[in-house]
N, C-alpha and C positions, 0 to 999 in steps of 0.2 A: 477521485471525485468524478462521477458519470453527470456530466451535464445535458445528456442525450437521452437517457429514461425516462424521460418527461416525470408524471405523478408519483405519487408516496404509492398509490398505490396497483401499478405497475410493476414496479418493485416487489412488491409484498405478493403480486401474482405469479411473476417471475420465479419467486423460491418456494412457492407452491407448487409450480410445476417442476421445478429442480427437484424439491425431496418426494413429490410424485414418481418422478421417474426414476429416484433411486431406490425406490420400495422395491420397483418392479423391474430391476436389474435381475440378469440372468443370474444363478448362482457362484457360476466362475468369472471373475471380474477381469476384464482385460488388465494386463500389468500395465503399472503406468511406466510411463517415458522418460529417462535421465533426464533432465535439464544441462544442453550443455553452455547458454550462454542465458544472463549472464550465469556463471559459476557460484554454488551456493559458499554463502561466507565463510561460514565452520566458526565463527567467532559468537557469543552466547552475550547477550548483554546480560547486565546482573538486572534481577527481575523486578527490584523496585523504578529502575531506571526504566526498564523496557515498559511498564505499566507507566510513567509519566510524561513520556514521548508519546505514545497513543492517544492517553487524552489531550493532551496539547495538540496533535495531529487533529482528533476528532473535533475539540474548540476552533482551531484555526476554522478546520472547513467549514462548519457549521456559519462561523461569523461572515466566512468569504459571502455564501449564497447572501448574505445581507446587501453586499457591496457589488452584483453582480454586475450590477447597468455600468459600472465604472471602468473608462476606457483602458488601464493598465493593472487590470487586476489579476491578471498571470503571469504580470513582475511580481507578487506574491503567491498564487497558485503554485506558480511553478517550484519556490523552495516547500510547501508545504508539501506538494507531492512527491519531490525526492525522498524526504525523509520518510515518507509515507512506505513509496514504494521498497525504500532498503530495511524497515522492519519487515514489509510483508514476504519480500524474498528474501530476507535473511544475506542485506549486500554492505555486512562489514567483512574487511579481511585483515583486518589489526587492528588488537589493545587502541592503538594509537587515533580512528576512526572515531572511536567509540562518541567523545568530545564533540565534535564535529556535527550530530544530528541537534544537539540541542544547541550552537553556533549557529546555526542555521535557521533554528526555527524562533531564538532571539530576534533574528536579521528580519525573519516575516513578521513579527510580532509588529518591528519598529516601520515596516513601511507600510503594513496593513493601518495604524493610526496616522501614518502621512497621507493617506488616500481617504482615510475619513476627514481630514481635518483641512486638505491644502487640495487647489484646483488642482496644480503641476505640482506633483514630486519631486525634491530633489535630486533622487538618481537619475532622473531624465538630464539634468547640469552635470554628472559628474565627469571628469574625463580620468584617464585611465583605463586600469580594467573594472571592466561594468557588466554585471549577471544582470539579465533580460529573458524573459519567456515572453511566450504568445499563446494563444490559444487555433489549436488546429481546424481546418476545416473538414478532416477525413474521420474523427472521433472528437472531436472536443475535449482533447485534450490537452492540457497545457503542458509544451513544449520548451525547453529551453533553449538556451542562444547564450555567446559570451560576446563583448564588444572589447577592442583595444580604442582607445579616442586619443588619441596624441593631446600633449597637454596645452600646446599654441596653435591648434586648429583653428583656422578662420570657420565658424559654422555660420555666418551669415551671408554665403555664398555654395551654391553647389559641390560636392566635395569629391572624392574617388572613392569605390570600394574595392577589398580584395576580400573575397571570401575562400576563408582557408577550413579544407577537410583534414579532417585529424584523421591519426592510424587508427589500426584495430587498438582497443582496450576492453579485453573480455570484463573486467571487473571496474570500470571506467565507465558506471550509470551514474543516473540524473546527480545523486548528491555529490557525488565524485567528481566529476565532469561539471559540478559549478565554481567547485572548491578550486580547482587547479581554473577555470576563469577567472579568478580574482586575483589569482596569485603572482603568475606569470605569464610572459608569451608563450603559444604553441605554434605559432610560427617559423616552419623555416630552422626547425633545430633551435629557437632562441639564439639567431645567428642578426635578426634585424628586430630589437626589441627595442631601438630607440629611433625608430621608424618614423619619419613626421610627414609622408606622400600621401597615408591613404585610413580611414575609419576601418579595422578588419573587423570581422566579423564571421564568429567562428559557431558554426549549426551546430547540431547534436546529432541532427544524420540518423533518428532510433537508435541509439548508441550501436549498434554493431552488425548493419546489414549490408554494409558494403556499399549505401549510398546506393540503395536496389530498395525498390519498391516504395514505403510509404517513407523510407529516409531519403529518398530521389526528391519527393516531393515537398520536403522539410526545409532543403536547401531553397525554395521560391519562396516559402510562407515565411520564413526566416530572412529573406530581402527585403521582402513587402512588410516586416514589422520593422526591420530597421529606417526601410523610406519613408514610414508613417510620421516619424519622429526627427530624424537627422535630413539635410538636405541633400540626399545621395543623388550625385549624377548619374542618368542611367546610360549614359553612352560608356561612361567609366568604371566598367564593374572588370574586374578580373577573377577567375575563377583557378585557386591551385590549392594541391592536397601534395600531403605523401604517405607511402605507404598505401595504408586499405586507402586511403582520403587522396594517393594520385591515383588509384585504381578508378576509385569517385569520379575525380579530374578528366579521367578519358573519357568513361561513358556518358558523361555527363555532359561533357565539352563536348563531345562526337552529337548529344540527342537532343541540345540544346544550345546549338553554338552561338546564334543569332543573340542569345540575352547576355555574352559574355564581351569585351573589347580582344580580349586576350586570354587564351589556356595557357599553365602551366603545371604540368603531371611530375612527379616524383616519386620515382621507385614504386610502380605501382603495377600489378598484373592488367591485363586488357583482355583476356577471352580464357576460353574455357583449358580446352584438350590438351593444347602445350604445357599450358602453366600445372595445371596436375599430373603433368604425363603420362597418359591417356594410351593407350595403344589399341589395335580394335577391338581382342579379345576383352577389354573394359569396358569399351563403349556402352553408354546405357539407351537404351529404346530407341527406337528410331525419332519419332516426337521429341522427346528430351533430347536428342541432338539439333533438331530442330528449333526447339524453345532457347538453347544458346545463344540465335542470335537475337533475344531481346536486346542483351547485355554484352554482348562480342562485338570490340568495337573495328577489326577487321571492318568488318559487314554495312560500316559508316564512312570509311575514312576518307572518302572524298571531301565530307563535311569539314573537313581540316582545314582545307584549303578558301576557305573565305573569311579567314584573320590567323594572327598569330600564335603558333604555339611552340612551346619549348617544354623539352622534355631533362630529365638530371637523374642520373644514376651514378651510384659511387662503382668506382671502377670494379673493386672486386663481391660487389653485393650481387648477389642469385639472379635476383631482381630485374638487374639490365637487359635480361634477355627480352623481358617484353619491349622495353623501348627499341632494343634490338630488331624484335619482330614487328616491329609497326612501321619502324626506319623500312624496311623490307616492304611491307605492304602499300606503305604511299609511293616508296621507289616506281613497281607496278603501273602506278596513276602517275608517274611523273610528277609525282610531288618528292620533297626536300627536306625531312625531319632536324630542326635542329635540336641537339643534343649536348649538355653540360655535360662532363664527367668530372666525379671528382676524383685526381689522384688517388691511388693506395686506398680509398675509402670501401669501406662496408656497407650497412644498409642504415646510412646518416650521410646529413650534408654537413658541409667543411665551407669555413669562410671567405674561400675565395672563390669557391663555386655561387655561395652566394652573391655576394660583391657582383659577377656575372649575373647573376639573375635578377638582381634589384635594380641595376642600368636597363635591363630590358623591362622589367616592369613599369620605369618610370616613363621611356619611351613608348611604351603601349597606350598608357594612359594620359599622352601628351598627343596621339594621335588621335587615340578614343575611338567611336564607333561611328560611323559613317551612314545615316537612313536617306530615303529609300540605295538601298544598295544597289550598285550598277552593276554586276554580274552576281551568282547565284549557282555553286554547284551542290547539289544536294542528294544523297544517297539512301536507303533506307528497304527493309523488305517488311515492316509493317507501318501502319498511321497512327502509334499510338506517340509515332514520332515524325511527324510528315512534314514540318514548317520551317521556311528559313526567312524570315522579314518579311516581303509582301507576298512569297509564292506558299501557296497552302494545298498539298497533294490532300484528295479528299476520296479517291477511288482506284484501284490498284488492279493489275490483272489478276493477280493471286497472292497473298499474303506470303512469306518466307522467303520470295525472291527477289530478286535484286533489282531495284527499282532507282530510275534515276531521273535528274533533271540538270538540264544544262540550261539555262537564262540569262540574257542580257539585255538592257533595259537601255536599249539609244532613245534618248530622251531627247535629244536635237530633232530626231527622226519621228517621234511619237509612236517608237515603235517596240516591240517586246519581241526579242527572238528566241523560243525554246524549241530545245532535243529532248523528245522525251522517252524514257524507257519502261516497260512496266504500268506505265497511268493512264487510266480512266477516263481520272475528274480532277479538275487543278480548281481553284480560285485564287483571284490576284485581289491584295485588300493591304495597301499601304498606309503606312503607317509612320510618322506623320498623313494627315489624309490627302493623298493628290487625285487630282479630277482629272479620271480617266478617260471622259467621253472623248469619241474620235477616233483613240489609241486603235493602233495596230495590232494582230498579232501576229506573227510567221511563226509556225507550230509545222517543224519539218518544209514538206513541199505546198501544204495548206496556210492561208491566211484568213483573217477574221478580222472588222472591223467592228467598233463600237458604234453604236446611237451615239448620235449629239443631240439629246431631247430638251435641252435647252436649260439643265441645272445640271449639277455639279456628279456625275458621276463615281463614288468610291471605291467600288469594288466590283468585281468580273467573276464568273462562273464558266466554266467552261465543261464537258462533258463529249467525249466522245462519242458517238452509235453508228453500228453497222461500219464500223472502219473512219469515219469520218469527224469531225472536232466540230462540235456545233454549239451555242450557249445555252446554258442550262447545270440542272444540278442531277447529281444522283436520286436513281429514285429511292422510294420509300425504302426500309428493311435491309438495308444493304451496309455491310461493313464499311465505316465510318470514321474520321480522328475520335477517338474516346470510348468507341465502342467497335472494338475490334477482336476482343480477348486478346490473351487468352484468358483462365479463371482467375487467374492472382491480378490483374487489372483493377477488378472491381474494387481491391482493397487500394488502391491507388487515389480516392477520390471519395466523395461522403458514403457511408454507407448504412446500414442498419440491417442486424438479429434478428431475425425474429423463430425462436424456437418453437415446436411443437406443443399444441393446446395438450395431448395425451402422448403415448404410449404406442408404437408399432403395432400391430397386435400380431404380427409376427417376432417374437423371441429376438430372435438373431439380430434383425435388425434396429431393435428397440435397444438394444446393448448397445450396436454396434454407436446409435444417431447418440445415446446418450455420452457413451466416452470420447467421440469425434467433439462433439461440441462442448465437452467440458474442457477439453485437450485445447481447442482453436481460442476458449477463454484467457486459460493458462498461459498459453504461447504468446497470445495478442497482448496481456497485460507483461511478461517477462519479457520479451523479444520486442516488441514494438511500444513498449510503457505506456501506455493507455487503456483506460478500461473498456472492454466490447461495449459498442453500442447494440446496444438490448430494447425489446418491445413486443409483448405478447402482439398476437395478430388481429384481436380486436379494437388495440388502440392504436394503431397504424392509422397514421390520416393521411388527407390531401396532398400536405407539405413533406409528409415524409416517402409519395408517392414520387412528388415533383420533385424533391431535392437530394436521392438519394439512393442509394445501389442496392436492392433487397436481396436479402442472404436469407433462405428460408431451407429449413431444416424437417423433413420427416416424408410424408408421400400424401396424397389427396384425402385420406380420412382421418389423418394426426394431423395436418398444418391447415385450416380453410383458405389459408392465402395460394396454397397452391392448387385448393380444389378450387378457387376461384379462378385462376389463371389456365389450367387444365389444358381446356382443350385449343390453346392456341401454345402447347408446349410441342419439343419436338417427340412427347415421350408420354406413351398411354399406357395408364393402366388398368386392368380389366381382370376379373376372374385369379387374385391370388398370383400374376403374371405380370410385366410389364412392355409394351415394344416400344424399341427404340431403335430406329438406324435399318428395320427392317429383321432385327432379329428379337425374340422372345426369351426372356429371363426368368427365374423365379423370381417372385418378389418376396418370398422367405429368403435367398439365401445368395439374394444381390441388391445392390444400391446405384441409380444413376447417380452420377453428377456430372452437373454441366454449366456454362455460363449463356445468354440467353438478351435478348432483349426484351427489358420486360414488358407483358402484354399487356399492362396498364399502363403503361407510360412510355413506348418503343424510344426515347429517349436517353432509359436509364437501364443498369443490363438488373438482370436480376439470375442469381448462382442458386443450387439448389446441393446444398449437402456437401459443401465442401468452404473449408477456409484456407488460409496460404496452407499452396502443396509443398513447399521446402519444406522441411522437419528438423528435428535436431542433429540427427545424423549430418546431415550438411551443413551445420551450424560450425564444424572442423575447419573450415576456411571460407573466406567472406566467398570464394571465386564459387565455389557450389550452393551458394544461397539465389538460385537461379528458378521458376519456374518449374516445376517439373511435371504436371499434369496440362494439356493443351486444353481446346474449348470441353470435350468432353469426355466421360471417360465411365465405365461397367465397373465396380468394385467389386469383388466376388469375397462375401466373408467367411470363404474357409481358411483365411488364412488373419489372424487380427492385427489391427492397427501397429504399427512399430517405430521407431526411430526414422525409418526410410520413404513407408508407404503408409498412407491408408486402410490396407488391405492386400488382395493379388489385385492385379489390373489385367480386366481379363479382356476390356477392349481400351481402346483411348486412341479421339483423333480430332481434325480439325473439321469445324462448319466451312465451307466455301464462304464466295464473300457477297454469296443473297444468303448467309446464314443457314443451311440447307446439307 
């Protein structure tokens, strides 16, 4: 169900242009690409069944747009679009499944009439385990969630949460992964299933990206639907996984420590090279070594060090080497990893490892989260991860390196002491709000005081120039939290398609834009469960200018949206040629892409020809679903599309950070 298409007949222009542009495919069709997650079924429903599942699929949805204005209406979406999505990819893998889709679409029948009929649903009352979706704000689409509710919960009181990542489960989508929510715990090995500390609540994560990219951002939307409804404390949220789900736990706890009370990782990789065993004759591009450390939490780990985490490896699972290797890297920092192991275990935990780790959970969440926080050491080599409670890096010397902040917040003194390394531009903006006027800063051998303009000061800007710390903000154009690339960013946050009105009129490339964007449909709907948000370029308005990330596909005389933006791109094209970066291309028989701030709206980025650069090739282990194309990059099509690349890459590099 595309909620994001806007009109009927959008849509119907959409596949106008689709079977347009497959008239005028070249005559040798690139081959298409395995699918390797999820894994196709192999199991064949019998064909009166599979024809009464679809119209019940196509009635559900149909009836849902009725009911749309209704606040929990992707606690039904969301079962209709499993079942949805496991006919369209073909995601049974046993007889035994088979049952199971029409179980399901019973379950949405009976709450779709309790949303017609009752203000509050009763599954908002129930406790136990409780299947919950939300609807996304990256594609609109409805996501799911499981909830555990202990069954003598006080909820008329502030409560704790622990949100738990699950491992990899290649064949473990939406329908799958609600089913095993109702059932039992996925907690913790089912080692604490009669649990009564904490509300869990267990994301969906886009079932299998490693808790990297739009599944990174599934675990917030996923908080924020559970706090809409339960009365979750937010000082007490703990965050743990195992497996792919502690891989989750690290990077996650490393890029976002400040919204957690307490980490807890479980057998789980953390960076790239080691964990694959990498040696240099492997090594891939120079950039994609670089692009590792979105996701390398090395490159974090001082963020450790501003609350509690524990890490648990079973003694003889592969696995501990990463906790190994981070024990190693805080050493370094003179930090202190502490580490469960479990006896004699493999890659599972064991009940007395447990038992350990749920005393320290409970004491985590007895201490809770402490705001405005009085010291702050924060690490980081980009801003798409720059914040730790009131300190917000907002300007870097250079992106990819290693950027630091040391703060302490003498509040007797009114005074704010930072070390900084790598920054620009900071702003201070706490939270709870405290009135800063007055305050201090000692920034190194420099100090800065605030106005006391006689009301209540919230928040501070600061900015360096010519060597010196002075208030102010970044100027215009300049890489930014949110907009920093690289191109797989943009799919991190709202975005919209918008495909070519025609046809290349160079061959090569008209092939080429046609199978990239049928591929990035594919991949976004099988890999990321949601349907492209889609929109020819004449009905692009205001709202989708202001609220969202354009993805435009083809060159100045196929897209208007790019002929419209043109000439404030960093990339011209003229005479059958293209220049970019100072060199000249054919524009028969190469493709830019790149990501960009867009020049209608320097707010929001706008990508040109390209959707996530991971592939299926790397779809092999969650640890290579990384980045792999930086801010820009020359596609040369003598070589076509494949499991690995888009093409040859016959340049690819980074904007600076005036974009440039």
């Amino acid at each position: 169900m595309n909620r994001f298409a806007g009109s009927s007949w959008s849509r119907v222009a959409l596949l106008l242009i689709s079977a347009f542009f497959s008239e005028a495919r070249a005559e040798n069709e690139i081959p298409a690409i395995t699918r390797v997650l999820p894994p196709a079924g192999g199991i064949e429903l019998p064909p009166d069944l599979e024809k009464t599942l679809t119209t019940r699929v196509k009635a559900l949805s149909e009836r849902l747009w009725e009911i749309e204005h209704k606040a929990h209406v992707s606690d039904v979406g969301v079962i209709v679009k499993a079942v949805d999505f496991a006919l369209r990819h073909g995601e049974f893998y046993s007889e035994k499944e088979i049952p199971l889709a029409s179980e399901m679409l019973d379950l949405a029948e009976l709450r779709f009439k309790e949303l017609e009929e009752k203000e509050s649903p009763a599954w908002l009352g129930e406790r136990g385990f409780v299947i919950r979706g939300y609807r996304s704000k990256i594609d609109d689409s409805d996501q799911p969630y499981g909830l555990e509710i202990p069954a003598a919960f006080d909820l008329s009181k502030p409560v704790p949460l622990l949100v738990w990542l699950h491992g990899r489960g290649d064949k473990t989508t939406d329908l799958h992964f609600l089913n095993q929510c109702r059932k039992k715990s996925q907690a913790f090995g089912g080692f604490m299933k009669d649990q009564g500390d904490a509300i869990i609540l267990h994301p969906f994560g886009r079932h299998c990206v490693g808790w990297k990219h739009a599944g990174e951002i599934d675990v917030f939307e996923a908080i924020e639907a559970v706090a809409a409804d339960y009365p979750i404390d937010r000082d007490r949220i703990i965050l743990a996984g195992f497996s792919m789900g502690g891989a989750g736990a690290w990077h996650i706890g490393a890029h976002y420590r400040d919204h957690f009370c307490a980490v807890h990782t479980g057998a789980g990789f953390a960076e790239t090279r080691e964990y694959n065993k990498l040696t240099p004759e492997k090594y891939p591009p120079d950039f994609e070594q670089t692009l590792w450390k979105v996701y390398d939490v090395p490159n974090y780990v001082r963020n450790f060090s501003n609350g509690p985490l524990l890490a648990y490896s079973g003694e003889k699972d592969k696995q501990k080497a990463a906790a190994d290797l981070m024990e190693r890297e805080m050493a370094k920092e003179g930090m202190a990893l502490r580490h469960v192991i479990g006896p004699g275990m493999e890659h599972k935990y064991n009940q007395e490892s447990v038992d350990v780790i749920r005393k320290w959970l409970q004491e985590s969440w007895k201490v809770g989260r402490t705001r405005p926080a009085t010291k702050i050491e924060w690490q980081t080599p980009t801003l798409r991860y720059s914040s730790f409670d009131w300190m917000r890096i907002t300007g870097l010397e250079a992106h990819w390196k290693d950027s630091r902040v040391s703060a302490k917040w003498e509040e007797d003194k009114k005074t704010i002491r930072l070390d900084l390394k790598g920054v620009t531009a900071f702003e201070i903006n706490p939270l709870p709000v405290v009135d800063l006027s007055g305050i201090t800063l000692a920034i190194g051998d420099q100090t800065l005081q605030a106005d006391r303009p006689g009301f209540p000061v919230d928040s501070l800007s600061v900015i360096r120039r010519e060597g010196r710390w002075t208030w102010g903000e970044p100027e215009p154009f300049t890489k930014k939290p949110g907009l920093q690339g690289p191109i797989d960013d943009a799919f991190m946050s709202r975005f919209l398609v918008v495909p070519p009105d025609h046809a290349s009129i160079h061959p090569k490339v008209a092939r080429w834009i046609d199978f990239e964007l049928n591929h990035f449909r594919d991949r976004w709907s099988a890999l990321m469960r949601g349907d492209l948000p889609e929109k020819a370029a004449d009905e692009v308005d205001s709202d989708d200018l202001a609220g969202a990330n354009l993805i435009l596909w083809g060159d100045p005389a196929s897209n208007p949206l790019i002929a419209e933006m043109i000439a404030r791109l960093p990339v011209e094209w003229k005479d059958g040629s293209f220049l970019f970066r100072g060199e000249t291309y054919s524009a028969a028989g190469h493709v830019p892409v790149l990501i960009f701030p867009n020049p209608l709206n320097p707010e929001r980025y706008v990508v040109i020809n390209s959707g996530l650069t991971f592939r299926e090739g790397h779809d092999k282990t969650n640890s290579l679903q990384n980045p792999k194309l930086p801010d820009w990059a020359v596609i040369g099509l003598d070589q076509d599309p494949d499991a690995f690349a888009p093409g040859s890459i016959v340049k690819a590099g980074f904007f600076d950070e005036n974009w440039k």
